[in-house]
Residue frames as a rotation matrix with the C-alpha (Angstrom) as fourth column:
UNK 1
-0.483 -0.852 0.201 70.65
0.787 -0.322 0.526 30.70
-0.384 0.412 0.826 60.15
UNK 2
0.273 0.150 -0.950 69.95
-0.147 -0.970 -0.195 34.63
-0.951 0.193 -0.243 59.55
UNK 3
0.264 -0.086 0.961 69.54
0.959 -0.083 -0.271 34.77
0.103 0.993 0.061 55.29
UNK 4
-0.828 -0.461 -0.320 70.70
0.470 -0.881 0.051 38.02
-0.305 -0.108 0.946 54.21
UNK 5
-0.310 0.623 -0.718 68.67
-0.096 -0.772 -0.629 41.08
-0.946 -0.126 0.299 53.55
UNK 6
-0.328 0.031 -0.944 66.66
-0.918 -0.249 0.310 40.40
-0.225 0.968 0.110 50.11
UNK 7
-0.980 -0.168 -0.108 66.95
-0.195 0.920 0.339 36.87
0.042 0.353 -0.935 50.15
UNK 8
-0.611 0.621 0.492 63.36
0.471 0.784 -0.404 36.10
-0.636 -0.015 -0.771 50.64
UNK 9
0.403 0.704 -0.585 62.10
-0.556 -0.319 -0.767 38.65
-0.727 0.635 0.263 47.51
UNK 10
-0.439 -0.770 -0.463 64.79
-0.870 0.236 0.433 36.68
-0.224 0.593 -0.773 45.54
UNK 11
-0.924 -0.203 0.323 63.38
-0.150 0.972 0.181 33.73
-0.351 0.119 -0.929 46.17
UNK 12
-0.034 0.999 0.015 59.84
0.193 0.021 -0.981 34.81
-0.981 -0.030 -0.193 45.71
UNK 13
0.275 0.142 -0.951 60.76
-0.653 -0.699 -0.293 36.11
-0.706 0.701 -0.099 42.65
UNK 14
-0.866 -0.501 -0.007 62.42
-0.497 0.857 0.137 32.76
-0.063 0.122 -0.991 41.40
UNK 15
-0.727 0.550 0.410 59.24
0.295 0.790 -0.538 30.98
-0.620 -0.270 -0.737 42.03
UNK 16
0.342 0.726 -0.597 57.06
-0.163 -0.580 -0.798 33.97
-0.926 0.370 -0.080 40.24
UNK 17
-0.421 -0.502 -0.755 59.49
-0.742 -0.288 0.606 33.58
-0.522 0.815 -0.251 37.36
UNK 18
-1.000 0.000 0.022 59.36
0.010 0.876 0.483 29.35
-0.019 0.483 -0.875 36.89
UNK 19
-0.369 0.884 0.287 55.58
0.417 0.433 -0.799 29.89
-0.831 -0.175 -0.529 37.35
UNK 20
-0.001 0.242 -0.970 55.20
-0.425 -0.879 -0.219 32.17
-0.905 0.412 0.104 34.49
UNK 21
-0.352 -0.656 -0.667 57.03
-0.864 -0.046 0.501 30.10
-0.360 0.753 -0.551 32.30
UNK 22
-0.904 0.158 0.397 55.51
-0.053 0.880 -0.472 27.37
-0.423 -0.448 -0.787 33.26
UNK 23
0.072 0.984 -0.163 51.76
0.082 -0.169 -0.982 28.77
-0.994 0.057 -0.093 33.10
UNK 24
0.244 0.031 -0.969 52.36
-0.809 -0.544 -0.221 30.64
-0.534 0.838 -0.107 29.79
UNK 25
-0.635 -0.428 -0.644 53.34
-0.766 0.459 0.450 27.16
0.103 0.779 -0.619 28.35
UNK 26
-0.914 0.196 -0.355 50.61
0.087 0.950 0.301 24.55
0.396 0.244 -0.885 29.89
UNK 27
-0.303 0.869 0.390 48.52
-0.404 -0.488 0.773 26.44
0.863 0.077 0.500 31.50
UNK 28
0.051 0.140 0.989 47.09
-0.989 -0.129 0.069 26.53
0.137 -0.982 0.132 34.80
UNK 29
0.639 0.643 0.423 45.81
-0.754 0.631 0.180 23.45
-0.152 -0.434 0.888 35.15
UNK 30
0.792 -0.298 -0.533 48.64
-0.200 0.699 -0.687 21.88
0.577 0.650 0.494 33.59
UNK 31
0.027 -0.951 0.307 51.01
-0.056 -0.308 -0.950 22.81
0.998 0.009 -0.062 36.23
UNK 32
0.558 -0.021 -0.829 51.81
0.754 0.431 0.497 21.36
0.347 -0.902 0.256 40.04
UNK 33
0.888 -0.375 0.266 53.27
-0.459 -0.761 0.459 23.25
0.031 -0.529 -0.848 42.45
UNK 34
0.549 -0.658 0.516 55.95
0.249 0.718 0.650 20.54
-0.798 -0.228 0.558 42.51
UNK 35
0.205 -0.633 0.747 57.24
0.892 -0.193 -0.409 21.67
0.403 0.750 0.525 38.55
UNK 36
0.786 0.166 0.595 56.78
0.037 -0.974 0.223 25.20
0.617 -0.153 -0.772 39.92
UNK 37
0.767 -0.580 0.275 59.24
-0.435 -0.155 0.887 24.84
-0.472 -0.800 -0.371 42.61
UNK 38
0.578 -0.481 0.659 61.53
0.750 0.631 -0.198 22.28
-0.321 0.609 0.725 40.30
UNK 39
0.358 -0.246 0.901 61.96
0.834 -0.350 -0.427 25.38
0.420 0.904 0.080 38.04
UNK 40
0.902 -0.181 0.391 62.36
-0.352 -0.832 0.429 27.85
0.248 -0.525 -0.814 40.76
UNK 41
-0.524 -0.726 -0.445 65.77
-0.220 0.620 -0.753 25.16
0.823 -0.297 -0.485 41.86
UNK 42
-0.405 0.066 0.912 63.64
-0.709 -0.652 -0.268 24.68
0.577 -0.755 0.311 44.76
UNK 43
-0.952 0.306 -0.015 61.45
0.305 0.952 0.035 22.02
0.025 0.029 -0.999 47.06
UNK 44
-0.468 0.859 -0.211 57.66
0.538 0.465 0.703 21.92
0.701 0.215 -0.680 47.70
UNK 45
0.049 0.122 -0.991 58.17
0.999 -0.007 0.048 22.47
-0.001 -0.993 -0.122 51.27
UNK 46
-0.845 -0.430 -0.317 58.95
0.462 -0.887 -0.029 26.31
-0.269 -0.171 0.948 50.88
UNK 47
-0.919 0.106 0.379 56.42
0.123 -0.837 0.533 27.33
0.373 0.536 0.757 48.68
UNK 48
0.242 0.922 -0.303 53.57
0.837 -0.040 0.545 27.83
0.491 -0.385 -0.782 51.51
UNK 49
-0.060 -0.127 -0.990 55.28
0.881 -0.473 0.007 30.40
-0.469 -0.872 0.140 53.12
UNK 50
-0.616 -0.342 -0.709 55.41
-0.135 -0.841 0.523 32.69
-0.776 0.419 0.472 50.18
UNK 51
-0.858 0.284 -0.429 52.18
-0.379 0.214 0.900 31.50
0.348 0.935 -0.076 48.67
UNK 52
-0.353 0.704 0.617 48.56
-0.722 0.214 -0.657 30.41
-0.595 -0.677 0.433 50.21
UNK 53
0.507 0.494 0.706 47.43
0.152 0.755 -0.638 28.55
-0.848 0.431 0.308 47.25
UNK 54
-0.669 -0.456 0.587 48.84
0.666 -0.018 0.746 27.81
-0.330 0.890 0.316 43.48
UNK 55
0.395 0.859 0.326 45.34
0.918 -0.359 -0.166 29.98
-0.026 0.365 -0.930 42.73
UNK 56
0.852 -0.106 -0.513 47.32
0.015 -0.974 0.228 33.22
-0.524 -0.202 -0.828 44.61
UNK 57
-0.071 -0.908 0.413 50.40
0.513 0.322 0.796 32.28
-0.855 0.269 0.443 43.01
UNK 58
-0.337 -0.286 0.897 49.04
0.820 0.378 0.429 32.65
-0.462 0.880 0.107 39.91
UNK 59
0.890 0.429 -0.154 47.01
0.443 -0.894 0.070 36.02
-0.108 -0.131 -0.986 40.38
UNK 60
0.330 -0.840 -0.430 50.60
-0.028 -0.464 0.885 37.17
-0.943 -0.280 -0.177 41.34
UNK 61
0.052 -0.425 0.904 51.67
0.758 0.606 0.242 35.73
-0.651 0.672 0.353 38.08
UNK 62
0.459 0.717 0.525 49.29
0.854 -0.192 -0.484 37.95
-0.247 0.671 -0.700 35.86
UNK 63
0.547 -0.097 -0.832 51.22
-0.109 -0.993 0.044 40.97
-0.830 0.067 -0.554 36.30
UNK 64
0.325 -0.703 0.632 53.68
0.920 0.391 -0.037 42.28
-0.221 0.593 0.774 33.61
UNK 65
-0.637 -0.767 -0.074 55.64
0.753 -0.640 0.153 45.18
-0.165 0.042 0.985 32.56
UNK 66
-0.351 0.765 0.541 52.66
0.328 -0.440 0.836 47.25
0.877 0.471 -0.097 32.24
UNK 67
0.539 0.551 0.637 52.10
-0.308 -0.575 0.758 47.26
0.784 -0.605 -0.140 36.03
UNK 68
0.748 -0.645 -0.159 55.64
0.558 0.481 0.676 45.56
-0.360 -0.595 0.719 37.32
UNK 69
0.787 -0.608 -0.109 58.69
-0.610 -0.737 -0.290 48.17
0.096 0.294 -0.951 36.81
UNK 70
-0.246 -0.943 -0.225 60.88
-0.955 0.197 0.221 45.53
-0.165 0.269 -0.949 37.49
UNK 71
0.726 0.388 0.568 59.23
-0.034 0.844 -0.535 42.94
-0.687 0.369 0.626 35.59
UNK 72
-0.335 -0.875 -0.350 62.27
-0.427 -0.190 0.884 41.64
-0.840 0.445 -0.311 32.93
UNK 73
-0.265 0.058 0.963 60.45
0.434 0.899 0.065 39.87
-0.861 0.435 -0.263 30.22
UNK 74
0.218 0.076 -0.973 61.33
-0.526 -0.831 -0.183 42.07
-0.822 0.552 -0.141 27.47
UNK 75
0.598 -0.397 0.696 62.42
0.707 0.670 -0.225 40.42
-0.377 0.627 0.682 23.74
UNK 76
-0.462 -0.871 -0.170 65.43
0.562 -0.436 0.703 41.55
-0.686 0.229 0.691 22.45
UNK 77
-0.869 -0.051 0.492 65.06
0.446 -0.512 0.734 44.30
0.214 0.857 0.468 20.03
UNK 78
-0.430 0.819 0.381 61.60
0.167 -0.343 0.924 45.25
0.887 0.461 0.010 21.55
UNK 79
-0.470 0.054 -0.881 61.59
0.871 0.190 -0.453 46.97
0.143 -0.980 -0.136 24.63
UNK 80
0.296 0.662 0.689 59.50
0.554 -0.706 0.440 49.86
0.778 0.251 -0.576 25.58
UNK 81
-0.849 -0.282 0.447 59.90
0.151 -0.940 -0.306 53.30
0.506 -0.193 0.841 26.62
UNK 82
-0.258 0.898 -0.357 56.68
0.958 0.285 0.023 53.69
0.122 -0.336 -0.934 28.80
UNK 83
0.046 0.116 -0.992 57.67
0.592 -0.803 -0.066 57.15
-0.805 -0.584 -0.105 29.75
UNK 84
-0.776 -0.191 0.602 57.92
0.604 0.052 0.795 57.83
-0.183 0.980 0.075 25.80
UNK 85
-0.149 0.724 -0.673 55.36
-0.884 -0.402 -0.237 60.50
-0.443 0.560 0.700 24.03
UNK 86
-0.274 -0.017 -0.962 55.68
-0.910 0.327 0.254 57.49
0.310 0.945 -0.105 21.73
UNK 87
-0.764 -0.144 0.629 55.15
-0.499 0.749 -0.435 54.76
-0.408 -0.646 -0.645 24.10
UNK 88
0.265 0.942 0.204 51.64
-0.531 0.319 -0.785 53.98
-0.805 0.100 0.585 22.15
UNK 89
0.801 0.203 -0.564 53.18
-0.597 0.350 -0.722 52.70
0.051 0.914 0.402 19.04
UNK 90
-0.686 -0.588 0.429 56.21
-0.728 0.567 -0.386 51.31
-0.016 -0.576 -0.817 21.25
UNK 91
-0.440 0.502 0.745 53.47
-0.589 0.465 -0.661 48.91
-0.678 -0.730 0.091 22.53
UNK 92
0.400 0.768 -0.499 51.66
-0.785 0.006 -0.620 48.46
-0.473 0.640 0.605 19.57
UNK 93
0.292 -0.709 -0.642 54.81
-0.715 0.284 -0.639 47.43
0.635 0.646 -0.424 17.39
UNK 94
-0.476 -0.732 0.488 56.27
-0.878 0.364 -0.310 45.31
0.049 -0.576 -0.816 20.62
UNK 95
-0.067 0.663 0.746 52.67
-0.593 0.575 -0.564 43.18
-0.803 -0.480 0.354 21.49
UNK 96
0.805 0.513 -0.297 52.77
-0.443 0.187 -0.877 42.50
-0.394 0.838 0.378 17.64
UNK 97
-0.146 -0.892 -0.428 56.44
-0.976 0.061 0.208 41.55
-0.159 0.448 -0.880 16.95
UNK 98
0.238 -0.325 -0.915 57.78
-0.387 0.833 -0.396 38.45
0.891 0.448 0.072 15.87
UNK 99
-0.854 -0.491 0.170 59.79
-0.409 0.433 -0.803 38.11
0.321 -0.756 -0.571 19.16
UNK 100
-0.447 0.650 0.614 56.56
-0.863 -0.132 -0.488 38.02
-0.236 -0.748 0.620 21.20
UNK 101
0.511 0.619 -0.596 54.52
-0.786 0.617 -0.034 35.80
0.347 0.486 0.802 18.94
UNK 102
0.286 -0.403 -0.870 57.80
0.204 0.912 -0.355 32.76
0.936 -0.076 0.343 19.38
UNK 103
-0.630 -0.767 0.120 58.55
-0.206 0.016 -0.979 33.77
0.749 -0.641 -0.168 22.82
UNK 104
-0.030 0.991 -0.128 56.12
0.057 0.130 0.990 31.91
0.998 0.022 -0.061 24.62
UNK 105
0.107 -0.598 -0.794 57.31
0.762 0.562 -0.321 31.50
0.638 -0.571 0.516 27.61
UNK 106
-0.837 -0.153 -0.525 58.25
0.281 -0.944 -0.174 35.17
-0.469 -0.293 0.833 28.65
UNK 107
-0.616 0.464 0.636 54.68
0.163 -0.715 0.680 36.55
0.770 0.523 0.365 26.98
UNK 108
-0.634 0.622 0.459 52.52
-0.695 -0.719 0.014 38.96
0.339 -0.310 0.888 28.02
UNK 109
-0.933 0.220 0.286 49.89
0.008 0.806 -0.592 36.91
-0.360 -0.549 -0.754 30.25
UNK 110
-0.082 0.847 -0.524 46.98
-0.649 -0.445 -0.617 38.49
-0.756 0.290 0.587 28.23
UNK 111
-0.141 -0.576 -0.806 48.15
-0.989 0.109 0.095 36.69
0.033 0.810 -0.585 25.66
UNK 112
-0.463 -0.578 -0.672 48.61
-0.639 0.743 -0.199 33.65
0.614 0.338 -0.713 27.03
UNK 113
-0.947 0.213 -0.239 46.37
0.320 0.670 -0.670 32.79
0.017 -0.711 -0.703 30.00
UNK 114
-0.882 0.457 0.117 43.35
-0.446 -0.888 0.113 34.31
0.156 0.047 0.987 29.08
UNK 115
0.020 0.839 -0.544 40.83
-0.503 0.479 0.719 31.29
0.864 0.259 0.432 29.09
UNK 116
-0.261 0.174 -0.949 42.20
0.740 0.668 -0.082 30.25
0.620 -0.724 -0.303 32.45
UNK 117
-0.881 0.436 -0.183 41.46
-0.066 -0.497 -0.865 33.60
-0.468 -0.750 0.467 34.23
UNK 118
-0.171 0.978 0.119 37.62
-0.840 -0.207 0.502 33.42
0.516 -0.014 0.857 32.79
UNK 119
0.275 0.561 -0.781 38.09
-0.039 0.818 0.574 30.10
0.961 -0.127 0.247 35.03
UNK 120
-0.533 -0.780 -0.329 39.69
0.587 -0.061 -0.807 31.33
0.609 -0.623 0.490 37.88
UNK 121
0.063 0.633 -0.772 38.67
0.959 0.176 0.222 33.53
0.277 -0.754 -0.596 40.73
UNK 122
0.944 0.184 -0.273 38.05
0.204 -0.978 0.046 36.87
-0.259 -0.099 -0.961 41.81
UNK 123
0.639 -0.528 -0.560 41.37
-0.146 -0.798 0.585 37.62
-0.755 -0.292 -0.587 42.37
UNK 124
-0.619 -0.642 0.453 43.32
0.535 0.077 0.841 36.32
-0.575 0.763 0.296 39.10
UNK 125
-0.084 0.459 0.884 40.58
0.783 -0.518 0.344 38.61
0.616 0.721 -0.316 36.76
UNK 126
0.952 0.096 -0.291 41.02
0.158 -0.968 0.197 41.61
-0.262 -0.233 -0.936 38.93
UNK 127
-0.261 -0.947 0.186 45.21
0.371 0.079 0.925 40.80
-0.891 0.310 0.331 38.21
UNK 128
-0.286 0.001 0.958 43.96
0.911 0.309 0.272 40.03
-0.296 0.951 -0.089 34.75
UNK 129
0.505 0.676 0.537 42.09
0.799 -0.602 0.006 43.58
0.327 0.426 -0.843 34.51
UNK 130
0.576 -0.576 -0.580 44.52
0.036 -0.691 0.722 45.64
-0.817 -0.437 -0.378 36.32
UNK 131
-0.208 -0.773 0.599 46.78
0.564 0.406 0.719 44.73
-0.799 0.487 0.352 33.44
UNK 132
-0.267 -0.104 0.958 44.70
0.888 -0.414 0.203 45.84
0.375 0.905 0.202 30.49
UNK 133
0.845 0.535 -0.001 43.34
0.525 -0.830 0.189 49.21
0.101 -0.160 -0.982 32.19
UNK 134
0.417 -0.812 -0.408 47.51
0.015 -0.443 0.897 49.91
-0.909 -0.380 -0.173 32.83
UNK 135
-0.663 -0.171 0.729 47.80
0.742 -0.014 0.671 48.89
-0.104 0.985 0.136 28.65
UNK 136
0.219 0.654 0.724 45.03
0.965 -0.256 -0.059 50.80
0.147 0.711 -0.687 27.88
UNK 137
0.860 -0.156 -0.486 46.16
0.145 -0.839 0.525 53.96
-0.489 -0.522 -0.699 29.99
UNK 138
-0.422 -0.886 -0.191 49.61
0.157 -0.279 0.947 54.02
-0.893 0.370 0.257 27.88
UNK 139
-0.422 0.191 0.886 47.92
0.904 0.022 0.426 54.02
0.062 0.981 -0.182 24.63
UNK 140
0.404 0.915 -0.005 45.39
0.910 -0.403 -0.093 56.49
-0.087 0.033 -0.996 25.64
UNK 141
0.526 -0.200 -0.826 48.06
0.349 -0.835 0.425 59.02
-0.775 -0.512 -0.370 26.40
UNK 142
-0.774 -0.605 0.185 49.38
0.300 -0.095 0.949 59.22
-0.557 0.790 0.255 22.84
UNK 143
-0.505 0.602 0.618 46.06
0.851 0.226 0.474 59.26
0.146 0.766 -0.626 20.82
UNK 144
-0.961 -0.034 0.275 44.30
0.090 -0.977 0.194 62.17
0.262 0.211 0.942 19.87
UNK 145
-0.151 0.963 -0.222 40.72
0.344 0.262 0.902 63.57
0.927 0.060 -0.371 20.47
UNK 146
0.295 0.471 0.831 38.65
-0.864 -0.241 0.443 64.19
0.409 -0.849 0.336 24.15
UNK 147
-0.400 -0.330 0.855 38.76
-0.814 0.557 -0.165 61.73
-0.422 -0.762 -0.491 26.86
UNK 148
0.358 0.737 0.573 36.23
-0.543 0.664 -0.515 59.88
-0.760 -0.127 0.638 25.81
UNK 149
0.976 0.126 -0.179 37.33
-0.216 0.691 -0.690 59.24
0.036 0.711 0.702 22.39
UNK 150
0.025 -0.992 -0.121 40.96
-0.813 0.050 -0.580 58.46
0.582 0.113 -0.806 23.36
UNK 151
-0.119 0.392 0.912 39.26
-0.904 0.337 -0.263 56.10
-0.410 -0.856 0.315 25.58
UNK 152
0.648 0.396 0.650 37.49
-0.148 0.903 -0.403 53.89
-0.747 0.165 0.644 23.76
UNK 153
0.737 -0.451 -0.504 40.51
-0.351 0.382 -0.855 53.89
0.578 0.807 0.124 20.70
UNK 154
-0.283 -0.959 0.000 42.67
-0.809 0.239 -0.537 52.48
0.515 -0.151 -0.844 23.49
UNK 155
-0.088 0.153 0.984 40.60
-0.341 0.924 -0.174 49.96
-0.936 -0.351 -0.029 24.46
UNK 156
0.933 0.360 -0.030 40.05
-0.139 0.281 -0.950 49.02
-0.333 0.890 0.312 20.99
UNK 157
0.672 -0.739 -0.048 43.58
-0.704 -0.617 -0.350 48.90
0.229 0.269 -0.936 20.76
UNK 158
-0.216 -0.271 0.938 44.34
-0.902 0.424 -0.086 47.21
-0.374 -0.864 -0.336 23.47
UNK 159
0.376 0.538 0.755 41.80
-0.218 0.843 -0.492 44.20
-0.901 0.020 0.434 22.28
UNK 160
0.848 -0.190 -0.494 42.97
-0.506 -0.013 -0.863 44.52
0.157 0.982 -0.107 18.89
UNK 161
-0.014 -0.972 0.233 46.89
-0.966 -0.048 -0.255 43.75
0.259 -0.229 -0.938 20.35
UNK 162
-0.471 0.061 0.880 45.70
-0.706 0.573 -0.417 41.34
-0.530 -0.817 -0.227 22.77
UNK 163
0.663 0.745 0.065 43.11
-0.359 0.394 -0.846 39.58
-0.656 0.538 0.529 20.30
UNK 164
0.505 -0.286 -0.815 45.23
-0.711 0.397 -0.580 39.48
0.490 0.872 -0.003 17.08
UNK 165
-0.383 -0.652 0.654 48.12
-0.914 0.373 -0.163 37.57
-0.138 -0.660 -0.739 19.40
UNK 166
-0.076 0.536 0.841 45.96
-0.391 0.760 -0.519 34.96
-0.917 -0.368 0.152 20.90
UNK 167
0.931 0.364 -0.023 44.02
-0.227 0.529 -0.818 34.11
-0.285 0.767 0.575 17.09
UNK 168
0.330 -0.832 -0.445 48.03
-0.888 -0.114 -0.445 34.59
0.319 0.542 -0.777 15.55
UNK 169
-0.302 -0.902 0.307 48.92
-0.930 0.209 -0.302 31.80
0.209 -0.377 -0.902 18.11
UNK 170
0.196 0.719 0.667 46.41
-0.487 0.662 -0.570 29.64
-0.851 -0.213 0.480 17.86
UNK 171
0.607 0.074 -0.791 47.10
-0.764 -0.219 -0.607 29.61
-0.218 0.973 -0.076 13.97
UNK 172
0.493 -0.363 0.791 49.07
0.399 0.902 0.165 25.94
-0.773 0.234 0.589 12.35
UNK 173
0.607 -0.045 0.794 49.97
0.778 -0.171 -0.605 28.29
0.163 0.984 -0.068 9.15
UNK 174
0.151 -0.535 -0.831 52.95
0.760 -0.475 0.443 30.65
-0.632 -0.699 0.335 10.23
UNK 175
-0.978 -0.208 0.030 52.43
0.202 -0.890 0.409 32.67
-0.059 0.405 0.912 7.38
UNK 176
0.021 0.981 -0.191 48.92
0.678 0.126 0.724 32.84
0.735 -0.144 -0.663 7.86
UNK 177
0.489 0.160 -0.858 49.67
0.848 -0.318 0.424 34.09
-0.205 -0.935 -0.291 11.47
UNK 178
-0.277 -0.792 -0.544 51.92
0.721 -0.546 0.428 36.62
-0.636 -0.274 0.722 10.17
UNK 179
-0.652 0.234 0.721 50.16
0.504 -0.577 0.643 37.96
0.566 0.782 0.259 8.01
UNK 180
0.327 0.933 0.151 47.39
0.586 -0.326 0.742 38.65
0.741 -0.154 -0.653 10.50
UNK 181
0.313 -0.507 -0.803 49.81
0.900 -0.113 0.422 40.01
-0.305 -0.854 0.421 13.13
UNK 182
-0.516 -0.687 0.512 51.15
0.853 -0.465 0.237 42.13
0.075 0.559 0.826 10.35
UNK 183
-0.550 0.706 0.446 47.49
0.324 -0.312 0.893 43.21
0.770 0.636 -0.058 9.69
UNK 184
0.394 0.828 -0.400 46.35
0.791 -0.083 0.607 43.84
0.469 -0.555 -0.687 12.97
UNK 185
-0.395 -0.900 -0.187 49.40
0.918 -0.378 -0.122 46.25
0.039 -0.220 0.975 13.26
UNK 186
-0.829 -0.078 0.553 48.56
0.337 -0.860 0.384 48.07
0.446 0.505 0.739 10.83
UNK 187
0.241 0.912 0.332 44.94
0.303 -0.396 0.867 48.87
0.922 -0.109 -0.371 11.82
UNK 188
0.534 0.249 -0.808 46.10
0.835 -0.007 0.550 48.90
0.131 -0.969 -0.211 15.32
UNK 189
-0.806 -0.585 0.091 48.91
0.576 -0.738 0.352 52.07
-0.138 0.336 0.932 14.09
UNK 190
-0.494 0.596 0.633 45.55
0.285 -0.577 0.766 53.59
0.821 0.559 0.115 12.30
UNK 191
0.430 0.689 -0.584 43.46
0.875 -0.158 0.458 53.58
0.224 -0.708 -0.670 15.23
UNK 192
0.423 -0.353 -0.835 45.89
0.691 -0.470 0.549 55.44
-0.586 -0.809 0.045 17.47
UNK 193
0.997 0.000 -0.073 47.45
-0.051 -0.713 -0.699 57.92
-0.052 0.701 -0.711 14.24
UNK 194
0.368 -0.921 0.129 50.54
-0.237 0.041 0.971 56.32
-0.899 -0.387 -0.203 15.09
UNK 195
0.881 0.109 0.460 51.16
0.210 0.782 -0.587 55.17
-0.424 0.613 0.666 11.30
UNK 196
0.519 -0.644 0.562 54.21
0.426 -0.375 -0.824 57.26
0.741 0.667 0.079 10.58
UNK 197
0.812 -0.402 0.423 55.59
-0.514 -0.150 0.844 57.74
-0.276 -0.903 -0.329 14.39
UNK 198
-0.084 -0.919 -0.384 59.34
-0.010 0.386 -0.922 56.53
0.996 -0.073 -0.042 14.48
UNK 199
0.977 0.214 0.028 60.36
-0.016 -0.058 0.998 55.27
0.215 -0.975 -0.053 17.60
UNK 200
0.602 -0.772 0.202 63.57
-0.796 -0.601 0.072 56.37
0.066 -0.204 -0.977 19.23
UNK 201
0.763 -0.290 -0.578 66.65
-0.209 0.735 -0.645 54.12
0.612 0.613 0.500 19.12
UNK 202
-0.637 -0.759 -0.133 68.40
0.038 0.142 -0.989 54.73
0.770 -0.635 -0.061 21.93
UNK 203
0.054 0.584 0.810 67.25
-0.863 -0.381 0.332 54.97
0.502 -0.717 0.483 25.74
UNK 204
-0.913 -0.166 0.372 67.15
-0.360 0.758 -0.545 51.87
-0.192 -0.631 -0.752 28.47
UNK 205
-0.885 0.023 0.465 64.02
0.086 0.990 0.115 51.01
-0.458 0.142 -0.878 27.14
UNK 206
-0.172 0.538 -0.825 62.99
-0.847 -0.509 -0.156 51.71
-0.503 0.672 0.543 23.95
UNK 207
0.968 0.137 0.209 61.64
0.082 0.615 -0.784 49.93
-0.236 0.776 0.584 20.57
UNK 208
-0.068 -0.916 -0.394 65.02
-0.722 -0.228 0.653 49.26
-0.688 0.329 -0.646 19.16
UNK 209
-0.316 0.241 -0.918 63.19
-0.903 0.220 0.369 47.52
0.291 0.945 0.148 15.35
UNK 210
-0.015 0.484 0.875 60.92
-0.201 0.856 -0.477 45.05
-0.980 -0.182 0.085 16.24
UNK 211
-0.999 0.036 0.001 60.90
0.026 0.703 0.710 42.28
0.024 0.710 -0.704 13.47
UNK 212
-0.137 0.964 0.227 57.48
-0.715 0.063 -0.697 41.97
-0.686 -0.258 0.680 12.45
């Protein structure tokens, strides 16, 4: 039987989804290819044809909306404008929200899988580095200064975002964590001079008041 035209990014994309969710909650190792497919509605049997190993799978995983245009795992209220002048404090304010912090599931993979790609192979830490060099490249283009120093305050940025997260979630004390989320905002606003930037309220995907 002839599938229609699409049907087999659909399904790939189905399988990328339940693996995300999946990963971003137990982590690699925690996860069979058998739940993976479960969550995709799927069986076992399929997922060689659209997959060599759970290893490429998960490379594939790593991306996000930073280097996937039609990646959907936005949180309500805190979507970004990439093509924004403002897109640096868009990013800031989004990586730092509230949504992010309880939406494990749908987060950023920096965020979440970061101790399995220092155990992983070549090709999930080139994924894993494509990511922040495509974070750091949006910040950079907002921040003031030469190349160089617009450089390193968006990687400092970047790690700041990516860092505070990770410690925030690690954290048993939810005001504890929020406070440091709050606090890594703010410094992460200072860095970039973004401390008094409004972001726009309308637009298909803008900040639209992250909760912090």
């Amino acid at each position: 039987m002839a599938y229609a035209e699409g049907h087999r990014d659909a399904v790939k994309g189905k399988i990328v989804d339940s693996a995300r969710r999946l990963f971003n909650r137990h982590g690699f190792d925690g996860v069979s290819v058998d739940q993976v497919m479960a969550g995709a509605g799927l069986t076992r049997g399929g997922f060689y044809s659209y997959f060599a190993s759970k290893s490429d799978l998960y490379a594939e995983v790593l991306g996000c909306f930073f280097t996937d245009p039609e990646w959907r795992n936005c949180w309500e209220g805190v979507e970004v404008d990439l093509a924004s002048k403002n897109a640096g404090p868009q990013v800031v304010r989004a990586y730092l929200s509230r949504q992010h912090f309880e939406d494990v599931e749908n987060s950023c993979p920096m965020v979440a899988l970061p101790s399995d790609v220092t155990r992983s192979g070549e090709g999930a830490k080139i994924a894993f580095e494509t990511i922040f060099k495509a974070m750091v490249s949006v910040l950079e283009r907002g921040t003031g200064g030469d190349t160089k120093a617009r450089h390193k305050v968006a990687q400092a940025t970047a790690a700041l975002c990516v860092g505070g997260m990770v410690v925030a979630r690690a954290m048993d004390d939810r005001k504890l964590a929020d406070e440091l989320r709050d606090a890594c905002m703010g410094v992460a606003l200072g860095l970039g001079g973004w401390e008094n930037v409004k972001t726009a309220k309308n637009g298909r995907r803008q900040m639209a008041g992250a909760q912090v």
